[in-house]
Structures are given as C-alpha cells and as structure tokens.
C-alpha positions in Angstrom: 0.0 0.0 0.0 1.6 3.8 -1.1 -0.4 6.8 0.4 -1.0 9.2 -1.7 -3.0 11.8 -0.3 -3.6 12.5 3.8 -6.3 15.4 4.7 -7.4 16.1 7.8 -9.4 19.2 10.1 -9.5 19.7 13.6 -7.7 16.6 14.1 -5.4 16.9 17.4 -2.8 20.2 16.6 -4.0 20.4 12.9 -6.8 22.6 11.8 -6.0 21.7 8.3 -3.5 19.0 7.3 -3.4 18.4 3.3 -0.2 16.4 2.0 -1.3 15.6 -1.7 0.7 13.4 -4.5 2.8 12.0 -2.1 6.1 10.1 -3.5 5.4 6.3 -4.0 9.3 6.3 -3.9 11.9 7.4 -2.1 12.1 9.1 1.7 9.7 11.8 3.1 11.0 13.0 6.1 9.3 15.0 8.4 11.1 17.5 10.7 10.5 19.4 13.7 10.6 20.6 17.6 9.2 18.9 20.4 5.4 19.1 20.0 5.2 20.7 16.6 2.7 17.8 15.1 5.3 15.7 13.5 4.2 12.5 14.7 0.2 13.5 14.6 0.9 12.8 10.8 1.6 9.6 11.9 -1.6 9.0 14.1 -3.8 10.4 11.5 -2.7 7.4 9.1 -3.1 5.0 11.8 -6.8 6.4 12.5 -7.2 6.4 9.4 -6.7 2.7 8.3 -7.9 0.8 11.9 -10.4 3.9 14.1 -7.7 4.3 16.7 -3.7 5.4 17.4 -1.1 3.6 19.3 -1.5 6.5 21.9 -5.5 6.2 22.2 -7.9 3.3 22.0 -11.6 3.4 21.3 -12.4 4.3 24.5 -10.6 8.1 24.6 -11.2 8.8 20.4 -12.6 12.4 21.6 -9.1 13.6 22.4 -8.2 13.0 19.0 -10.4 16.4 18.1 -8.6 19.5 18.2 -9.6 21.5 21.3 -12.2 23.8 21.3 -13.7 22.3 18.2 -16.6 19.7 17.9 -15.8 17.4 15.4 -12.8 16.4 12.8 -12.4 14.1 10.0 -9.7 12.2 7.9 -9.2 11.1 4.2 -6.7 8.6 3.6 -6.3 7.8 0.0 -4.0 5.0 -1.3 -3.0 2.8 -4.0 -3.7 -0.9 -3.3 -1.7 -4.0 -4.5 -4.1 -4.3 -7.2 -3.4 -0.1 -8.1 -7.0 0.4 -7.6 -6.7 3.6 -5.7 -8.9 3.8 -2.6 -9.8 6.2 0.2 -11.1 6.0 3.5 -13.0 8.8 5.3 -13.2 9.1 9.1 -16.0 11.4 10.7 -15.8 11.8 14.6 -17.7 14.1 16.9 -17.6 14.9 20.7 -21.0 13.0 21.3 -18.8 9.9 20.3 -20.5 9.1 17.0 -17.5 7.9 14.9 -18.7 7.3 10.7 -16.3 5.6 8.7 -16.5 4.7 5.1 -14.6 3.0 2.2 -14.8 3.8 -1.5 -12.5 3.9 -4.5 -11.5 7.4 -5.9 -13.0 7.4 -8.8 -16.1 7.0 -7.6 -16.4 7.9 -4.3 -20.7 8.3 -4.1 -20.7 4.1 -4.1 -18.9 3.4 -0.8 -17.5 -0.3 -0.9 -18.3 -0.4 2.7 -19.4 1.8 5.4 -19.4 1.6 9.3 -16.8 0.1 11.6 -16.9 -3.7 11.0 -17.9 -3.5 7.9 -14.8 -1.0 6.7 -12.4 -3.4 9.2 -13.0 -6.6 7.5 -12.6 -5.0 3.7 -9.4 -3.1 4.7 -8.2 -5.9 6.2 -9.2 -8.1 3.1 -7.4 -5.1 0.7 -4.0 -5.3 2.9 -3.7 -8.6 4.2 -2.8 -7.6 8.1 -4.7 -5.5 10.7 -3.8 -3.0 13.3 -1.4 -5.4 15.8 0.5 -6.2 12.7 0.6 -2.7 11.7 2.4 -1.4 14.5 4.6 -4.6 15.0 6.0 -3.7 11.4 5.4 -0.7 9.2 4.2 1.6 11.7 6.9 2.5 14.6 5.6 4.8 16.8 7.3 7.4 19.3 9.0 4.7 21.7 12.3 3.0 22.2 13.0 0.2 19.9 12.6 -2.9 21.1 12.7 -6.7 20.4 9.2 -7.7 19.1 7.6 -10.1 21.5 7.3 -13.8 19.9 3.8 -14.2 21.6 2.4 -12.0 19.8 -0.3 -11.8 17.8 1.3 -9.8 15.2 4.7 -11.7 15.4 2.8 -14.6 14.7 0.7 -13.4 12.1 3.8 -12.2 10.0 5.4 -15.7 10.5 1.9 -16.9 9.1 1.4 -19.0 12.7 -1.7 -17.2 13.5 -4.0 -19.7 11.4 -2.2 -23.0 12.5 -3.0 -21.3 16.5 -6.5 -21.1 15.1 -7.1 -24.2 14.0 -5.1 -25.6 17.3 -7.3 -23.4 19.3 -10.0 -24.8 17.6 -9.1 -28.6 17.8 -8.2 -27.8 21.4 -11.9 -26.3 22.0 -13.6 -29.2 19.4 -11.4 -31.7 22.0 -13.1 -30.1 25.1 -16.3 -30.2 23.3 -15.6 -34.1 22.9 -14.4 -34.7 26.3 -17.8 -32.9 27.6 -19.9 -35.1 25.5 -17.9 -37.8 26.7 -19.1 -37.1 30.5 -22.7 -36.6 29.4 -22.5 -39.6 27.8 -21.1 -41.5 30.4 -23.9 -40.4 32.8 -26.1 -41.0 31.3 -24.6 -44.9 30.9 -24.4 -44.6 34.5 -28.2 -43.9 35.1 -29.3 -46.8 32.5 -26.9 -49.3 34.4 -28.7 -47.9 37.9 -31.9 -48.9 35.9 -30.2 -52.1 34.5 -29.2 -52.8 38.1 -32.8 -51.8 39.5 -34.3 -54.3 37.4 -32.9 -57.2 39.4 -33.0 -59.2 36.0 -33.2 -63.0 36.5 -31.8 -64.9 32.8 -33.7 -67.9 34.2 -37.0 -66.3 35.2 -38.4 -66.6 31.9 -37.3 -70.4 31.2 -38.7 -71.3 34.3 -42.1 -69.1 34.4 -42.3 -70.7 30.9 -42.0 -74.1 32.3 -44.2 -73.8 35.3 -46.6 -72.4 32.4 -46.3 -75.7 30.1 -46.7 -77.6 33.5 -49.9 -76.1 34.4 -50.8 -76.1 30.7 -50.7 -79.9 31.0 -52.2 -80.3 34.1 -54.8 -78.4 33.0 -55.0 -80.5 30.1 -54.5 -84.0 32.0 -57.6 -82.6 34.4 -59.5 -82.1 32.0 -59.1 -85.2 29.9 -59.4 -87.0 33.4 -62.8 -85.3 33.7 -64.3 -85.7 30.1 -63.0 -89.5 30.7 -64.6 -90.1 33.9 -68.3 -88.4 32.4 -67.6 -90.8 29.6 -67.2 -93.5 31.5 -69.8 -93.0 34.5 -72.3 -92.4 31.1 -71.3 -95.5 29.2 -71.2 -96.9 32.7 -75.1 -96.5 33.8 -75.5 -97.1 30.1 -74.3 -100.8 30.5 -75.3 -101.6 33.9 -79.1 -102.7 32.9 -77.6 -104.7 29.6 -75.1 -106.4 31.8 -77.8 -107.6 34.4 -80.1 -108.6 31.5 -77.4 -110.3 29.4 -76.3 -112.2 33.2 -80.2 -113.0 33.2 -80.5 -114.6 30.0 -77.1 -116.1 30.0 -78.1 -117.7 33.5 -82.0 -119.2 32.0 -79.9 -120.3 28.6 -77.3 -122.6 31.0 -80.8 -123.9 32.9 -82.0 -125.0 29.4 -79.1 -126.1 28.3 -78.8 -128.4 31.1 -82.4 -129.8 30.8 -81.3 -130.4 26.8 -77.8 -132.2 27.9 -80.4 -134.2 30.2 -83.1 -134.9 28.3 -80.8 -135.3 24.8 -78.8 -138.1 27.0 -82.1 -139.7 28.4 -83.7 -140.1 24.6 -80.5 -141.8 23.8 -79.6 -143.7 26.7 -83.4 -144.8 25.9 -83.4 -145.5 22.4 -79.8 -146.9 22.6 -81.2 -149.7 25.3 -84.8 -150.9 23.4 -83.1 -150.7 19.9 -79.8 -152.5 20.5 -80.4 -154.1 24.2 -84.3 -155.3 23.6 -84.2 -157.8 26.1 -82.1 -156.4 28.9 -83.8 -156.2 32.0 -83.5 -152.2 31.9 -84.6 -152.4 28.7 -87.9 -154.0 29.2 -88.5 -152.0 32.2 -88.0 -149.0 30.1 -90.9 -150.2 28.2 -92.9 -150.9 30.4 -92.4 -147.1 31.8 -93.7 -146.0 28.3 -96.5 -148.2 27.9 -97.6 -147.1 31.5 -97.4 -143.3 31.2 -97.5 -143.6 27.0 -100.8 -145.6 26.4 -100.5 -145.2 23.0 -96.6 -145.9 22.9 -95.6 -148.4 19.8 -92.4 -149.8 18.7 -92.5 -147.8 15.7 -92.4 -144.9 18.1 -88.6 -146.1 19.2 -87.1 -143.5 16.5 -88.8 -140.6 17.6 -86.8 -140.9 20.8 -83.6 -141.1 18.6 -85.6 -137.8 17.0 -85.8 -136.6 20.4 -82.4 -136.9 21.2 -81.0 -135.3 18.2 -83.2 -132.4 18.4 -82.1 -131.9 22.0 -78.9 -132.1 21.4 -79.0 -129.7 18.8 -80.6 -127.5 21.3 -77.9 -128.0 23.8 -75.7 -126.6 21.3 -77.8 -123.5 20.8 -78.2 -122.9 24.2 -74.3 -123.1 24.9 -74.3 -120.4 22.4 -76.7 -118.8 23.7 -74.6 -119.1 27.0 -70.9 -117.8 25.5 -73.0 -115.1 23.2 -73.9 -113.6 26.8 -70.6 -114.0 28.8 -69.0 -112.4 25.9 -71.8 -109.9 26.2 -71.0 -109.6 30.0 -67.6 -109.3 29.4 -67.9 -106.5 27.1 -70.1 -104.5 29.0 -68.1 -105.2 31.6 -64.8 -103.3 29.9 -67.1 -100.1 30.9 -67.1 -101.1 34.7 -63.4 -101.6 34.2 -63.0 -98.3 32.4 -64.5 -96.2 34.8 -62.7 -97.9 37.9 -59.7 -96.7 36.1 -61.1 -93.3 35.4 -61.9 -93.0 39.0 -58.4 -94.6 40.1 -56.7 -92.2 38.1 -59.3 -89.2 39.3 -59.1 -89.9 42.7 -55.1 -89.0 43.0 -53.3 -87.7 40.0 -49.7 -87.3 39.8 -50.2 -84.0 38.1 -51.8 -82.6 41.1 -51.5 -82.3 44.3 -54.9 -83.2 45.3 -57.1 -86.4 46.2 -61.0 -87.1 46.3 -62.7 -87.5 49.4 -63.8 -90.4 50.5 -67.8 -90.8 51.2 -68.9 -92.0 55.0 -70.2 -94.9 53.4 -66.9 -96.0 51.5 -65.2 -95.1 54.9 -67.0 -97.6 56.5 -66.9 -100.4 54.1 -63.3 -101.5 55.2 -61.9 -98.4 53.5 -62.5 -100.2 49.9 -61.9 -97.5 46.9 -64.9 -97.2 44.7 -63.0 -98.8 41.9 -62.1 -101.8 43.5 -66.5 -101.9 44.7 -67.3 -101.1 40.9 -64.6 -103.9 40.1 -66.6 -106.2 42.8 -69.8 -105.0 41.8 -70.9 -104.1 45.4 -71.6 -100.9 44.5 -75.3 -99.8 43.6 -75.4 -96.5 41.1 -77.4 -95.0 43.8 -74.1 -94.2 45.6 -71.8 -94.0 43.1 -73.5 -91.0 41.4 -72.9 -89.0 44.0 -69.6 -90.1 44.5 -68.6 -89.6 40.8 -70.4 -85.9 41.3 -68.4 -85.0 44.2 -64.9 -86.0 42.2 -66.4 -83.5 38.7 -67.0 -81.0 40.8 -64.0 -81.4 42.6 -62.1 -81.4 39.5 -63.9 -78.3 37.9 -62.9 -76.6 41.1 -59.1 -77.4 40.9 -59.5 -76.9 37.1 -60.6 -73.1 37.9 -57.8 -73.2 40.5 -55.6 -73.8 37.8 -57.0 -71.2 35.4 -56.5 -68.6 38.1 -52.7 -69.5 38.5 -52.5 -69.6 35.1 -54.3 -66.2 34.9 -51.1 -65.1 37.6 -48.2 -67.0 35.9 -49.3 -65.5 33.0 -49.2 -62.0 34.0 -46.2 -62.4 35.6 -44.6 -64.0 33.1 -46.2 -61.0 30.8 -44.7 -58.2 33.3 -41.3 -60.4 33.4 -41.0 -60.0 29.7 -41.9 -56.7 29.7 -39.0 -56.1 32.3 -36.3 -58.1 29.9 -37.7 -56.2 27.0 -37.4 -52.9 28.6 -33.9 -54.4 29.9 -32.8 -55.3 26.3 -34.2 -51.6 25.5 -31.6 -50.1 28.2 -28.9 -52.7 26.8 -29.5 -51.3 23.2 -30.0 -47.9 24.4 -26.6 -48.0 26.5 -24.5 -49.9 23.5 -25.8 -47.1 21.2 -24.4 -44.7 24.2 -20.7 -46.6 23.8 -20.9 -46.1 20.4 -21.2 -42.5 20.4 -18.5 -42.6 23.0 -16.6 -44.4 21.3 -16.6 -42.2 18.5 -16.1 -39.4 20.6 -12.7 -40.8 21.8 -11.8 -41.7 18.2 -12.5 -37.8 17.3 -10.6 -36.9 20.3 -7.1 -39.7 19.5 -7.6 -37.9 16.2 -7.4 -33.8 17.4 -4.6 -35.2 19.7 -3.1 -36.1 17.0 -3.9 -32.9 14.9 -2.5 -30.9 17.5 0.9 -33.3 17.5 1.4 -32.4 13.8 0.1 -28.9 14.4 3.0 -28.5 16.6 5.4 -29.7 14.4 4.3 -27.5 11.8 4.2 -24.3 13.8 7.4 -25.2 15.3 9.2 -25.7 11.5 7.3 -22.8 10.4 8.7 -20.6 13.5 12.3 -21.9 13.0 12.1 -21.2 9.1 10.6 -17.8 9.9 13.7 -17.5 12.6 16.0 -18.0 9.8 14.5 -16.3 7.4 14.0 -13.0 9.3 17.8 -13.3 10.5 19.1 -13.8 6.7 16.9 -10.5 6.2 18.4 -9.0 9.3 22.2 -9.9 8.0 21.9 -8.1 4.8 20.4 -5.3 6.3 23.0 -5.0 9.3 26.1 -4.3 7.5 24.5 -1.4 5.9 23.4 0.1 8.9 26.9 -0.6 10.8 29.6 -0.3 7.7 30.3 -3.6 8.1 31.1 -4.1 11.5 28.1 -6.5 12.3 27.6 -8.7 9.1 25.9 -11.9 10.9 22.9 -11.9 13.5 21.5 -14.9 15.7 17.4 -15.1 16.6 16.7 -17.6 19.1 13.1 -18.9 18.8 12.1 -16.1 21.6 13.4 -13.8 18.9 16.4 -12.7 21.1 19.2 -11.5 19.1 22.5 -12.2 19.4 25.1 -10.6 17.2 28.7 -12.0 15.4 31.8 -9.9 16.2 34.6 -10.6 13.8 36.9 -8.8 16.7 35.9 -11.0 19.3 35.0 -14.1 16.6 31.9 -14.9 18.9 28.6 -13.8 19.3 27.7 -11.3 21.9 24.6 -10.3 23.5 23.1 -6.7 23.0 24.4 -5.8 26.3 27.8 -5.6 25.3 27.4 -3.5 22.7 26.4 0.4 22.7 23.6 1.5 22.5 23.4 3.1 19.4 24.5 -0.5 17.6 21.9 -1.5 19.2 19.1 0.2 18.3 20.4 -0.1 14.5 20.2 -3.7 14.9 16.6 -3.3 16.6 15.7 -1.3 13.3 17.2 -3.7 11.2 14.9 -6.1 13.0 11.5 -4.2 12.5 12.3 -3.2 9.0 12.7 -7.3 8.3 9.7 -7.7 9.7 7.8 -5.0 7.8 9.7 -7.3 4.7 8.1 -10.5 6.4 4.8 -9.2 6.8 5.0 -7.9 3.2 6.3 -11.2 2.0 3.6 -13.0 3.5 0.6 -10.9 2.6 1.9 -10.3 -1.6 1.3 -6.5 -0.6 3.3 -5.7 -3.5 5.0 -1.5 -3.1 4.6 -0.8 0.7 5.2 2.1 2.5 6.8 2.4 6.1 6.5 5.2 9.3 9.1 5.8 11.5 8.7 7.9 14.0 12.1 9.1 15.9 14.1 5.9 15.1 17.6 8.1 15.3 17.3 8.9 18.6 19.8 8.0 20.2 21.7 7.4 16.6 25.3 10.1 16.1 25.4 12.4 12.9 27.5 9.7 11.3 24.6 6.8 12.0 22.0 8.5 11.0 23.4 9.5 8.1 24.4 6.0 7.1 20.5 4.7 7.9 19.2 7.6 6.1 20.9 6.5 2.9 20.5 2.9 3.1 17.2 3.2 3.9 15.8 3.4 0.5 18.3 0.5 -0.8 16.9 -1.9 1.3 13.9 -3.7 -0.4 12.5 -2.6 -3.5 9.3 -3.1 -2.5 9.2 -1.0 0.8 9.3 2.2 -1.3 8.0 4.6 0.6 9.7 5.4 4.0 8.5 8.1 6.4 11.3 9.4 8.4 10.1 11.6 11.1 12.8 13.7 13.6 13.7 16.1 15.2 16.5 17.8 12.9 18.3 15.6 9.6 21.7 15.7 9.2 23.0 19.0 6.8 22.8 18.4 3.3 21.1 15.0 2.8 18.4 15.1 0.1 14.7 13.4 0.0 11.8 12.7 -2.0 9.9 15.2 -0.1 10.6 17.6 3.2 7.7 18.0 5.3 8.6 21.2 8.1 6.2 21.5 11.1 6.2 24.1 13.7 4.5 24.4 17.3 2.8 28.1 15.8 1.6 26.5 13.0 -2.1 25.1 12.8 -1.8 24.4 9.1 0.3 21.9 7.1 -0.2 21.9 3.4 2.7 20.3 1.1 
C-alpha cells in the first residue's frame, strides 16, 4: 500500500493537514521541535486505516479532536496492491459518533463499505494484516525500539502461525467439546446401568415361568381329559349296567335250558340206545314198560322218535351253549365299561399332576376303607351311591380346574410383566450400546485432534524456525549497511532474542555488550525485516513504512548512514517516512515536510 494523499481538520494540533501526490518512492522525512505535530501525521494514518492510534484506544477517540472544536475528520487515499486507488474517510464528533467509510477514488458516491466492521474486514481483506500487525512492522511509533515479542499476535501473524494457532485453538476447543460429551455420555450410561441394576434381571425367570406355564398347561390339560374321561365312563357306565344284568339274566336261563337239553338229549339216547340194541335187557324191558304205563298209545314204531328226540335236544344243547358264551361275551364286554370307569376314577381320585385327592364318602369309609373302583370292580356298588360319588370328584375337579386357570391367569401376567421387564432391559442394553458407540466415537475424534495438535505443533514449530531463519538472513543483509560492516551476521533464538557475530571477538555477543546506538540499529534492522516479512507474507506488493524518531539515540555519522541505506533496502518498501527532530545538513529526500509548534496548518 503507497499513500497518496492525507487530509485532515480539527484533528489533534491540525486545523487543516493536506499532504497531496505524495512520492510512491523514495524518503519523506518529516522535521520538527518537540510538539510541533510531526508524529500526529503519523496518528492520523493510523486512525485512518484501523479507528484508533497507538496512543488512544476506542475508548478516549474524543481527544483525537482538536480543542475547542466539535468534530474532525480524515481522508486517507491509497494505491492498493491491485493499483486500484482507494480512500477512507473518518468522521468523529464529541457525542462519540464515529462514521467511517470506504470507497475507491473514482467514484467515491458508491462506498465499498461503510461503518466500523464493515470497513475493518474490507481493509483488512485489501491489505492482508490489521492493526497489531501494523504497528509490530510498518508503523513504529514514538517509543524506544525494542525486540518484538514472539507471543504476539502480530509476530505470529507475519510468521503466518496465527491460522495454525486457530485451527489448534479450535481442535483444542472441538477436544473439550468431545471430552464434555464424553461425561454426558457417560452419565447417562451410568443412570441406565442404575436402571439395569434396579431391574434385578433373572436370565432364568423366563425359562422357568415358561415351564411352570407348560406344566400347568398340562395339568390343566390331563384334568381335563381326566374329567371328560370319567363323564364318559360314568355315562357309558349306567349305560351298561341294565344290559349287563339282563345279558347275566339270559345267560343264566340259557345254562338252565341247556342243562335240561344235555339231560333230556342223553335220556332219549340212553333210551333209544337200550330198546333198539339191548331189547331184552332187563332195563330195557323195564324202560318199556315205563312208556306203555305213562305212553298208552306208545308203539315200537315210536322207538325212532326218541332217537328224533335226542338229536333235536342235542341240537338244542348246542344252541343254548351259544346262547350261554354269546352272553358271557356280552358280560364281558359290558363289563370293559365297569373296568373303564374304575380306572377313570383310580386315576381321578389321586393324579400325579396334582396335588390333590378325592374325598372319601362315610359310606366307603366304613366299608373296610374299599376305593370305589375296586367296589365297581366287585360289583358291590349300587349307582345310587356311586353318582354322588362320581359328582363330588367332577365337581372337585372343575374346582381345581378353575384353580388352575387362576394360576395360570397369575403365571401369565407375571410371566407377561417379566418380559416386559427383559424387554425394557434389552431396550436399556440397546440404548446404553448405542451410548458406547457414540462414546466411542467421541474418543476416536478426540485420539484424532490429539493427534492434529501433534502435527500442528510440528508444523508451527518448522514454520517458526524457518521464519527465525529467514527473518535473520533479512536481518544480516540489512546490518552491515546500517553498521559499515562491522556487524555482518545476527542470531534469533526462537524467543526472537538477538544475538550478534563480532569478527573482533570471533563470537557472538549479546546486546548488552554492545552500545547502544548499535543496538538500536540492529533493533531497526529487525522491525524493517519484519515489515519485509509481513510484506512477504501478505503479496502487498510496493509498501510504505513510518518511522517515528528511530535516530534517537543514533550520532550524525549513523544517521546519516541509515538515512541513505534506507531506501536500498527492499525494493518493495518504497516509501519510507522518516520523522525527527533535525536531519543531518545536506542530505536530500523525495519530499521535506517542516512542522512548527505556531503553525495550525500543514499543506505540502
């Protein structure tokens, strides 16, 4: 950046300051007593480009107006890098309302950008550096020279650190960020193993509700196929008891028939067997005198109707045995049913499945203790009291079987709120794996900003050292010209101390053993590198530099050395402000600006 025009009213000694087509190259030196407004021409360009001084901050701008008046204001114009030619204009009243805008020359009614922040950001865009870097480099105000501090913001800006210390502040703050969600995150995996532990999960409730469940399921089951048995039975039971006693009835008048048949078939032939083959036995004849007697009209041509007789008998003999095995089976049979419900009741009356047994009647208590299927089995039990018998054990076993529904009613809802408690466990499970998860990932991000930071380091420190050597090889060509030689090479430590090679001693020395004059020409040596560093860094192409005072403390013979190696330096610092007190006699610049204490006005 080369100023080209600075204007000014009421701005602290000046009523009127106008310094128009200022040199883009070469010195401008600026001369004057104590307190004549030399370096004011310096604080107007600084309030100028950044709203405040080196002297002032925002806080005390209203002692920038000059006293007695109400308001002043500033025009800064300028050639940027891109030789667009800019100016800024600065309004600022005793009521503290401060107006600021940015426009280019040639057409000055379209600001680019008006109001602080605005005009901050696009000057800092058009120059590349901001106030701190300002005054760490092209701008030396009234004050003894110094080392620059390494901690600083503007140091580290020229050395181009300032964005790797932003994104390490910013991995260090994204790291904190991590580490907090990390202890949210572990809370709250505490507070779901609290309700993980509050649960009191069993990992064999279920199996075993679930058993006791299929248990009761098939007692249920056996009851109830023990009941519908025992109805089935009792039914098929008084069902058969009439057809059994009937079928024992005719089975019992078939065997009296059958007998008189057997009797009568063996008397016919016994008979017939004596008069046809033994005639004349004495048996014989008195068989035949038995028939004549009670058969008046018996013949012998009768004697084969008793051989008739006794094959018809005998043919009903075999009938009637028949008859007889048609009705044991028949008893048999019907029997199976008195059998079947003796076991039904058997098996009613005490069932392994349960834990319950029928009551015995008074009447089967007193009958030597005899079960009622052994008295069915013996037939010494009438249906009379067995039906209400049989009664008692169904309605017995409908009560256990609603017994049973209302435990299974219970093992089913707790088996119900058990599986809601391992579901809402596996929910807490899930919900505090998806929780590691995310903390995992959170300690992944933070491994990875350590390591960001690690490399960040390395990078800031190379960059530093580079910057280190590259400011010192600016220093060293520099140095000779301010010291005819005598100082040639210059060491910066990485605090930016400075330490500097004598070829008398053939050792570096620290400042303190040198004068004080060398010393501040090595301390300007060292800002005007920086102003190269800074310049460097940003591509800000022809730059122009203030110094206020810096020959002090310098003899005739030093200043006058600076003064004309000053301008030989860097081709692209071109423009070099030189402000004192008086200049050595006869040296010659681009332009000679004279103030005096009487003099309100400066126009050049």
């Amino acid at each position: 950046m080369i100023l080209t025009d600075i204007i000014a009213q009421n701005f602290l000694k000046y009523a009127r300051l106008e310094l128009t087509d200022l040199p883009a190259q070469g010195v401008i030196a600026i001369d004057g007593a104590n307190e004549s407004g030399k370096s004011s021409i310096g604080e107007v360009i600084c309030f100028a480009l950044f709203g405040r001084t080196f002297s002032l901050d925002d806080g005390n701008l209203q002692k920038l107006i000059r006293w007695g008046e109400p308001a002043c204001s500033i025009t800064l114009r300028f050639l940027a890098n891109d030789q667009t030619h800019y100016q800024i204009t600065r309004m600022l009243d005793r009521s503290g309302n401060h107006g600021v805008l940015l426009s280019r020359v040639d057409d000055a009614d379209n600001p680019i950008a008006r109001g602080h922040d605005e005009v901050d950001a696009a000057v800092y865009d058009l120059l590349g550096y901001g106030y701190d870097e300002f005054i760490e480099s092209y701008y030396l105000a009234q004050r003894e020279i110094i080392a620059p501090q390494p901690q600083s913001q503007a140091v580290k800006s020229m050395a181009g650190l300032s964005p790797l210390e932003y994104v390490a502040y910013e991995h260090e703050q994204e790291i904190d960020r991590e580490k907090a969600s990390i202890d949210r995150l572990q809370k709250q995996i505490e507070q779901l193993d609290e309700e993980l532990t509050a649960l009191e999960l069993d990992p064999t409730a279920i199996s075993s509700l679930e058993s006791e469940q299929h248990a009761l399921q098939a007692n249920q089951t056996l009851l109830q196929e023990k009941r519908q048995t025992l109805e089935e039975a009792f039914g098929r039971y008084c069902q058969m008891l009439p057809k059994r006693f009937a079928a024992r009835r005719a089975g019992r008048r078939a065997r009296f028939y059958r007998l008189l048949c057997l009797l009568g078939a063996l008397a016919a032939a016994v008979g017939w067997g004596l008069l046809a083959r033994l005639p004349d036995h004495p048996y014989s004849v008195r068989l035949a005198s038995l028939f004549k007697t009670y058969i008046p009209q018996w013949e012998a041509q009768y004697l084969t109707g008793l051989l008739y007789a006794a094959v018809g008998l005998t043919l009903l003999f075999v009938l009637l045995w028949i008859r007889v095995v048609t009705k044991q089976m028949k008893v048999n049979r019907l029997t199976a049913a008195a059998e079947d419900l003796a076991a039904a009741l058997e098996s009613a009356q005490l069932s392994p499945a349960t834990d319950w047994a029928m009551p015995r009647t008074e009447d089967e208590a007193a009958s030597d203790q005899q079960s009622l299927s052994q008295r069915i089995l013996d037939e010494t039990l009438s249906i009379s009291e067995l039906e209400p018998a049989v009664e008692q054990l169904i309605e017995a076993m409908g009560e256990k079987r609603d017994t049973l529904q209302q435990q299974g009613i219970r093992l089913g809802m707790a088996l119900q709120k058990e599986q809601e408690r391992v579901e809402q466990g596996e929910q807490i499970k899930i919900a505090r794996q998806g929780l590691m998860e995310q903390r995992a990932e959170h300690e992944r991000r933070i491994s990875i900003g350590h390591k960001a930071l690690e490399l960040l380091s390395g990078a800031t420190q190379n960059l530093s050292l580079r910057f280190n050597r590259d400011l010192g090889a600016s220093v060293g060509r520099t140095l000779p010209i301010f010291t005819d030689n005598r100082y040639q090479h210059l060491q910066i430590e990485d605090d930016l101390s400075v330490r500097v090679f004598s070829s008398q001693k053939r050792d570096f020395m620290d400042l303190v053993e040198i004068s004080s004059g060398t010393q501040r020409q090595i301390m300007l040596a060292l800002r005007l590198a920086l102003a190269q560093a800074l310049n460097q860094r940003t591509e800000g192409g022809r730059q122009f530099v203030f110094l206020d005072e810096p020959f002090a403390f310098f003899d005739q013979e030093r200043t006058r050395n600076t003064l004309r190696a000053l301008p030989r330096l860097d081709e692209q610092i071109s423009q070099i402000w030189i402000v004192a007190q008086d200049f050595p006699v006869g040296e010659a610049f681009d332009r000679s600006l004279a103030c005096d204490r009487l003099r309100a006005e400066l126009v050049a």
